[in-house]
N, C-alpha and C positions, 0 to 999 in steps of 0.2 A: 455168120461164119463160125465153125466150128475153133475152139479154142485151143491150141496147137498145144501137145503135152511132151515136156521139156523135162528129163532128170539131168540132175547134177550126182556125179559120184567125188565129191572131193571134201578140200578141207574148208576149216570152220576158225578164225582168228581173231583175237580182239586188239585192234591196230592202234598202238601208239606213238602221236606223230608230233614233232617240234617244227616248227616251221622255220627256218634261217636265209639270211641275207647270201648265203654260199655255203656249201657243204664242207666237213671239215675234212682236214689230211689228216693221216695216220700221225696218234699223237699230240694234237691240237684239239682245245676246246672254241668252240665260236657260242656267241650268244644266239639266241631264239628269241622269237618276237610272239610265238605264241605257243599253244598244243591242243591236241586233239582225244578222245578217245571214241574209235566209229568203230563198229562190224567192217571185217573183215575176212583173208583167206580169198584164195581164189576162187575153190568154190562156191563159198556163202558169195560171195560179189555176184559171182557167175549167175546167181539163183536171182537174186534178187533183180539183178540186171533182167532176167526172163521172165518174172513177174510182172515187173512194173511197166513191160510193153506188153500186158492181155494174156500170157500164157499160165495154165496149170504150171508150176515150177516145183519141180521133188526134191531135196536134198538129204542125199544119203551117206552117212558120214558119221564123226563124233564129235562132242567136247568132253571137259570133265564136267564135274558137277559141282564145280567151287562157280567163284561169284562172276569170273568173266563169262563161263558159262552160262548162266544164267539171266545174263546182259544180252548174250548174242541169240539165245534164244527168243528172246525178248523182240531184240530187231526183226530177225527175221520171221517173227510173226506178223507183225508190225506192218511189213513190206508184202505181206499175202503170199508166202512161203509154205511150201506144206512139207512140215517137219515130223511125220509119222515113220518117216525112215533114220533118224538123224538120233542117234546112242547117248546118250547120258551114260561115260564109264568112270566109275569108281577109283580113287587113286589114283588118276594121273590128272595133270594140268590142262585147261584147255589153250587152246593153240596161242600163241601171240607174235605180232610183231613191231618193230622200232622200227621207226620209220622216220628218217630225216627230209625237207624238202625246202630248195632254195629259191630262190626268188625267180626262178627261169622256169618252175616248175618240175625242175629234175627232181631226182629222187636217190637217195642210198635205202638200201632196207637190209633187216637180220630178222630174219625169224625164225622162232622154236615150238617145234612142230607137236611136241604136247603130246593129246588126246589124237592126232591127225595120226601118227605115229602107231598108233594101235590098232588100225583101219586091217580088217583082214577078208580073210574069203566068209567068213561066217556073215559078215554085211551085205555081202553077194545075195546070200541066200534070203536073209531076210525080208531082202528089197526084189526079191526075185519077179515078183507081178509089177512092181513100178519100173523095172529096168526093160518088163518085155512090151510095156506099154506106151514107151516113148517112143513120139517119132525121132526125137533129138536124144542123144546123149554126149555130155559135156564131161571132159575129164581133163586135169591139170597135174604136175607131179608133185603134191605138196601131199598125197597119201603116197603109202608103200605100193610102186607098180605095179606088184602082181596080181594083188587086189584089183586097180584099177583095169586090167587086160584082162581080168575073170569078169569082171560088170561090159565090159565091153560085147563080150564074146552072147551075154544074154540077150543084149539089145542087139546086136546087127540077127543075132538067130530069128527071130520074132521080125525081121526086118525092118527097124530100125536103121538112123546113120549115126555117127561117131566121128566127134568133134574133138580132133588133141591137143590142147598147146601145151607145147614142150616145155615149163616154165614151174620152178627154174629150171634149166637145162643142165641136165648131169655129165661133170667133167669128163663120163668117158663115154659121152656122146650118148644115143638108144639105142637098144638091140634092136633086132631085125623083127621080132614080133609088135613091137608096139608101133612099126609101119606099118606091118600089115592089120592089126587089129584097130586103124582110125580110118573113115573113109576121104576127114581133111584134117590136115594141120595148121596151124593158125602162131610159127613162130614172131617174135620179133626180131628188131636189127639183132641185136647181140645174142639171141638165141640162134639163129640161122646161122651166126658167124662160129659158132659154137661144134650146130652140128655137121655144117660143110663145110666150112671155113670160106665161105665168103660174104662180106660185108655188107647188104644191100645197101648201098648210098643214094643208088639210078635204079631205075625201071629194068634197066641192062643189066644192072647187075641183081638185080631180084630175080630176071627171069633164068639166069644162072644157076642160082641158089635153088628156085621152087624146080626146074628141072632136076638137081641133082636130088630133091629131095623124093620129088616123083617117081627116080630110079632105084630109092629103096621099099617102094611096093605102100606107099600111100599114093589113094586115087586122087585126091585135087591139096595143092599146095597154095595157103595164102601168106602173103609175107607183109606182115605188119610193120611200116616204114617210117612209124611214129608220123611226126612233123611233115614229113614228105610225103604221106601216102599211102598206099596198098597195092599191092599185085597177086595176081590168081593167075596161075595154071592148071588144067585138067581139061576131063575128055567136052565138058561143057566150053571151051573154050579159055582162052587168055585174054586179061586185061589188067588197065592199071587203073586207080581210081583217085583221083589228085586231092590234095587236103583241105576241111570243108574250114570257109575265114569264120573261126573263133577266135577268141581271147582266151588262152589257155592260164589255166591258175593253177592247175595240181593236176599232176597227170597220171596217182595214183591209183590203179584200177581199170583207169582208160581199156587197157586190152581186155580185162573181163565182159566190160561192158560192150566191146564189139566183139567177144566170144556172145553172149548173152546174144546179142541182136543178130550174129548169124545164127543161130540156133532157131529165133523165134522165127526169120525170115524163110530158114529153108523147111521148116515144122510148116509153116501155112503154104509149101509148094513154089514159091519163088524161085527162079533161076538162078542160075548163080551168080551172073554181072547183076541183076539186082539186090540179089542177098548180099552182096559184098558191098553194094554200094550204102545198102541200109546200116548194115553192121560200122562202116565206116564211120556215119551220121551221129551213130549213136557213141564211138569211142569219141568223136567229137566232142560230143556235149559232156560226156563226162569229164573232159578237162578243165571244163569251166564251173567246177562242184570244187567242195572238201573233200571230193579225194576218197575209196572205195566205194562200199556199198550205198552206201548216201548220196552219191553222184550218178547214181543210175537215173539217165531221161526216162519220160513218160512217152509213152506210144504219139502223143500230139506233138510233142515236143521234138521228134525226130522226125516225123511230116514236115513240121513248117522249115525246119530247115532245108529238108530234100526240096522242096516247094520251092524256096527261095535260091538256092543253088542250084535249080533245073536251069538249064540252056535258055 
């Protein structure tokens, strides 16, 4: 089987995480039972999550060239990442984020976007042949957008598809070109509640949301329902995809990781109630890791469970 070729246009982070009993309120210190320092950023998750299920994975981005830099590079070599697009710039920090997580798995996070922050159209160009060579292209808003809707705009020309999750989601919602310039979206609960304002809790109320989303000129809406699930709209049909019995420990990254797995699923030609169902398998398992890039399942790893939760 030909090996599906996946870019990443995003960011690059090196995530620091305290792990606690509950998250704190505004104001309050709580103790930690332990901490972390993994690869991180959506995008580098994203990459590595496409890697480590058999894909070519490109990431085209920045860090700085101080020592976390130098760390994340490190990983995402590590993970079979190809990093001949990915800027080493001068003078600024590479990205990072704080990252707290309670014993439910939840999460609070702050990140500072660093080296991500300097992401521009000149990155467009340099990655011009890797962006026209994807069948997948993955983008998240943790670079500067316009960047991001210039790399889009190489890939879908080259025909290419384009994969957005809105994340984080900007307080005044997205303009009207970064619908039209993804061919799916891939929000979560509180992202979708962000940019329609409605909360998917039910299947019902997702197919609300991924409708209203589909009438600002994105072709298929996935609504990522954490604990509860998935739902897809678009011209392949609708469905919901119910949540796979793990044991979740950190649920840091999880949606990378089922951005990562629909990418690889719809790069090798997959429909789309199966690429959702795969990409589901694999946010799955990510919940049962420490939490980012390090939690990316392995290509077997997301069979035996599909295997095991077949009908």
């Amino acid at each position: 089987m030909t090996v599906p070729s996946i870019a990443v246009f995003g960011s690059v982070n090196i995530d620091v995480t305290a792990f606690c009993e509950r998250l704190p309120r505004p104001g309050e210190t709580v103790s930690g039972r332990g901490c972390s320092m993994t690869l991180g950023g959506k995008g580098a998750n994203q990459a590595v999550a496409a890697a480590r299920l058999g894909a070519h994975s490109s990431l085209i981005g920045r860090t700085g060239t101080d020592a976390f830099g130098a760390l994340a590079r490190e990983r995402l070599r590590a993970y079979g990442v190809d990093l001949d697009q990915l800027l080493a710039q001068p003078g600024v920090p590479t990205g990072v984020a704080v990252i707290n997580v309670d014993r439910h798995a939840e999460n609070a996070i702050v990140v500072v976007g660093g080296a991500n922050m300097t992401v521009d159209s000149t990155d467009v160009e340099r990655a011009s042949l890797t962006l026209a060579a994807a069948r997948v292209l993955l983008l998240q808003l943790e670079v500067p957008l316009a960047a991001a809707l210039a790399a889009a705009a190489r890939t879908r020309a080259a025909g290419g598809s384009v994969i957005l999750d809105p994340a984080p989601a900007p307080a005044g919602g997205l303009p009207a070109a970064a619908y039209a310039a993804a061919d799916l979206i891939t929000p979560n609960e509180t992202e979708t509640e962000a940019l329609v304002g409605v909360r998917p809790d039910s299947p019902a109320d997702a197919a609300i949301a991924a409708a209203r989303l589909l009438e600002r000129g994105v072709r298929t809406a996935i609504i990522k329902m954490g604990a509860a699930g998935v739902f897809f709209l678009g011209p392949e049909g609708k469905g919901f995809v119910p949540p796979f019995p793990v044991k979740a420990v950190n649920s840091v990254g999880a949606g990378d990781c089922f951005n990562g797995g629909l990418a690889f699923a719809l790069a090798q030609g997959r429909a789309l109630p199966d690429a959702v169902r795969f990409a589901a398998a694999c946010g799955a398992l990510a919940t049962t890791g420490a939490g980012g890039a390090a939690s990316a399942p392995a290509i077997g790893d997301v069979e035996n469970l599909l295997r095991g939760a077949a009908p």
